[in-house]
C-alpha positions as a Markdown table, in Angstrom:
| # | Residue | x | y | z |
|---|---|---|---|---|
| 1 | Unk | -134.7 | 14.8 | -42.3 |
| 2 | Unk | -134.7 | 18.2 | -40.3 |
| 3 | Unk | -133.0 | 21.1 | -41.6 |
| 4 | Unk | -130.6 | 22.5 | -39.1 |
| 5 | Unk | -131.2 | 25.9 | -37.9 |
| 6 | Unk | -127.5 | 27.1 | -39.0 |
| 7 | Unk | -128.5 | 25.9 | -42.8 |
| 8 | Unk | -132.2 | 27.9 | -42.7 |
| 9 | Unk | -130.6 | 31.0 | -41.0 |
| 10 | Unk | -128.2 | 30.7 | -44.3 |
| 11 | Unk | -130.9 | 30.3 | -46.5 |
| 12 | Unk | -132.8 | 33.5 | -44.9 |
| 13 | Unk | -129.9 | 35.5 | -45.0 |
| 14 | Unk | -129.3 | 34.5 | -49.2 |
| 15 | Unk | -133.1 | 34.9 | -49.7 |
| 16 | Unk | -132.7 | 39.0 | -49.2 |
| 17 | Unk | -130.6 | 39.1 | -52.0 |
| 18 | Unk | -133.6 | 38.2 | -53.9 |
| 19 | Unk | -136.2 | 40.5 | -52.5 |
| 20 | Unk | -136.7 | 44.1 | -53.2 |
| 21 | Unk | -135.2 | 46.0 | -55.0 |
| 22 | Unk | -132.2 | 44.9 | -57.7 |
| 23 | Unk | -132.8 | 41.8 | -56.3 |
| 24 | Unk | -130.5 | 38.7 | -57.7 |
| 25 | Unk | -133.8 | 36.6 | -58.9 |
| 26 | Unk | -136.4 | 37.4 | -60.6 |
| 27 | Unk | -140.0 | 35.3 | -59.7 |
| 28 | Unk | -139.9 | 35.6 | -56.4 |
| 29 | Unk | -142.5 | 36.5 | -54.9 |
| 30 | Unk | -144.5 | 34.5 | -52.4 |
| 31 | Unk | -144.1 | 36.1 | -48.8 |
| 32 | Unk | -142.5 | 32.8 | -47.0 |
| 33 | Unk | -139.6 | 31.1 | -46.9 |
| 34 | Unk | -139.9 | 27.6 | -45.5 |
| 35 | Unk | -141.8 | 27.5 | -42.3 |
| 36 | Unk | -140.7 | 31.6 | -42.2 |
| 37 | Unk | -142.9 | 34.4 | -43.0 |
| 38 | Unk | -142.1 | 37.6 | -44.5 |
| 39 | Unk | -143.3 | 40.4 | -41.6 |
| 40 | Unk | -141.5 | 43.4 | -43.2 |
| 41 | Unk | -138.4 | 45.0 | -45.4 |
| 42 | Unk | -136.7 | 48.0 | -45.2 |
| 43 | Unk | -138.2 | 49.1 | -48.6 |
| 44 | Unk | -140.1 | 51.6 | -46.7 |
| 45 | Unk | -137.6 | 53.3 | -44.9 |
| 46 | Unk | -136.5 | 56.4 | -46.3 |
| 47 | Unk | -133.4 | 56.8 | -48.3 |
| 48 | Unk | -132.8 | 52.5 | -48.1 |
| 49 | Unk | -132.3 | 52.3 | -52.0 |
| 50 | Unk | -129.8 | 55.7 | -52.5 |
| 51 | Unk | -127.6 | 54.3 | -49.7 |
| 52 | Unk | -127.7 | 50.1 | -51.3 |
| 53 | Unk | -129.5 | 49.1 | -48.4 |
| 54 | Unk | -131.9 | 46.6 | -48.1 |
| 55 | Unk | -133.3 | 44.3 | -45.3 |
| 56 | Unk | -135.4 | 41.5 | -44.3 |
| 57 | Unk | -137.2 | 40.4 | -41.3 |
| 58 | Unk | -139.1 | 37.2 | -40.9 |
| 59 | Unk | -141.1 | 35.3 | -38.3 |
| 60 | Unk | -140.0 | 31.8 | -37.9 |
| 61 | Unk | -141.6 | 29.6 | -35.0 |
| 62 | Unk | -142.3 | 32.4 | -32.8 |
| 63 | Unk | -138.9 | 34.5 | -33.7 |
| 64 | Unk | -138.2 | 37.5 | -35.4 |
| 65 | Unk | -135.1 | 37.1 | -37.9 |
| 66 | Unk | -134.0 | 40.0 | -39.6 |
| 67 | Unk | -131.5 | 39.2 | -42.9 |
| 68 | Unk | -129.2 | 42.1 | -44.0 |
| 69 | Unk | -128.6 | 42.2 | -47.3 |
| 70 | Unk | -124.6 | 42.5 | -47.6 |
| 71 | Unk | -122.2 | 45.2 | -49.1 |
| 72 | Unk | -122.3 | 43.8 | -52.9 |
| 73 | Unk | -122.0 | 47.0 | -54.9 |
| 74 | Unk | -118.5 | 48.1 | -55.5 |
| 75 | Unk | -119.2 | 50.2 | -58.1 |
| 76 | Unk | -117.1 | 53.8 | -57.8 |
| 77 | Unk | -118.9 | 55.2 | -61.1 |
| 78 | Unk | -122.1 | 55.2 | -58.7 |
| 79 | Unk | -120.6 | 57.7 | -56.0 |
| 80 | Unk | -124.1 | 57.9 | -54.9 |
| 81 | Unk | -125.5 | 54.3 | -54.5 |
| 82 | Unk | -121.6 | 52.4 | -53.4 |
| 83 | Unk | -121.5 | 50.4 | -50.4 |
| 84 | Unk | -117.6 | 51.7 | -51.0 |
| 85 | Unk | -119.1 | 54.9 | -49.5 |
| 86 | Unk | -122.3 | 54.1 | -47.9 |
| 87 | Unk | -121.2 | 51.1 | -45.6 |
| 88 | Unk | -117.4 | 50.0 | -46.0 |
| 89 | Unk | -116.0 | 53.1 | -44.6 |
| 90 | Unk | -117.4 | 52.0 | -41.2 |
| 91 | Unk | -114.8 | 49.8 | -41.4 |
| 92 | Unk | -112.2 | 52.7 | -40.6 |
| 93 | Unk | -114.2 | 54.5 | -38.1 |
| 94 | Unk | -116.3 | 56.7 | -40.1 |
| 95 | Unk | -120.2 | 56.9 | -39.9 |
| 96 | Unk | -122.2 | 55.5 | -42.8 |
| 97 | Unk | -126.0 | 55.4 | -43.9 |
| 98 | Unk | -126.1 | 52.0 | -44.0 |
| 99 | Unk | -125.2 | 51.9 | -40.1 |
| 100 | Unk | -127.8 | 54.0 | -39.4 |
| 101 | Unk | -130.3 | 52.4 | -41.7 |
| 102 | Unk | -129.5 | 49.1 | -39.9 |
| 103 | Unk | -130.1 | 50.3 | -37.1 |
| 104 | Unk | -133.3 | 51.3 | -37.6 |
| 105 | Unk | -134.8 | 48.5 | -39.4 |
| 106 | Unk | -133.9 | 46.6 | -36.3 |
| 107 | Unk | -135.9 | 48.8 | -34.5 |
| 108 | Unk | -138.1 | 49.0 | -36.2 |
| 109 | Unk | -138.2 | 45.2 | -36.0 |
């Protein structure tokens, strides 16, 4: 049986939780997924790890995919690494890191 392409776009996006760095698994290391392949992450974009961002973008049949890591630190004792501060706050209008970061990851892309 086929997997759907809604259920391996899932499983891309919940595979950059466990890539990089404070990644959710530890073992992980081979450089597919599936039938997608690992072309780049946003480990080498400056400031990505102060501002709790990390990205993911694959080629799968011929398509670039990029998986964003989501806002899962809500820690406000780590002023410096929060999504609180770095990417929620977009939420109400202001500029973040993480925006901008996103952006150019996909860019980059």
């Amino acid at each position: 049986m086929a997997t759907s392409r809604d259920l391996f776009l899932s499983l891309l996006a919940l595979d950059s939780y466990n890539r990089g760095y404070a990644r959710g698994m530890d073992g992980i290391s081979s450089s597919s997924t599936g039938d997608a392949t690992v072309i780049s992450d946003s480990i080498s974009i400056e400031g990505s790890e102060a501002a709790s961002f990390y990205a993911v973008a694959y080629d799968w049949n011929g398509e670039t995919v990029i998986s964003y890591r989501g806002t899962d630190d809500d820690s406000l004792l780590t002023l410096d690494g929060s999504d609180i501060w770095h990417g929620w706050t977009f939420g109400a209008g202001f500029g973040t890191s993480q925006i901008d970061l996103a952006q150019a990851f996909y860019e980059a892309a």
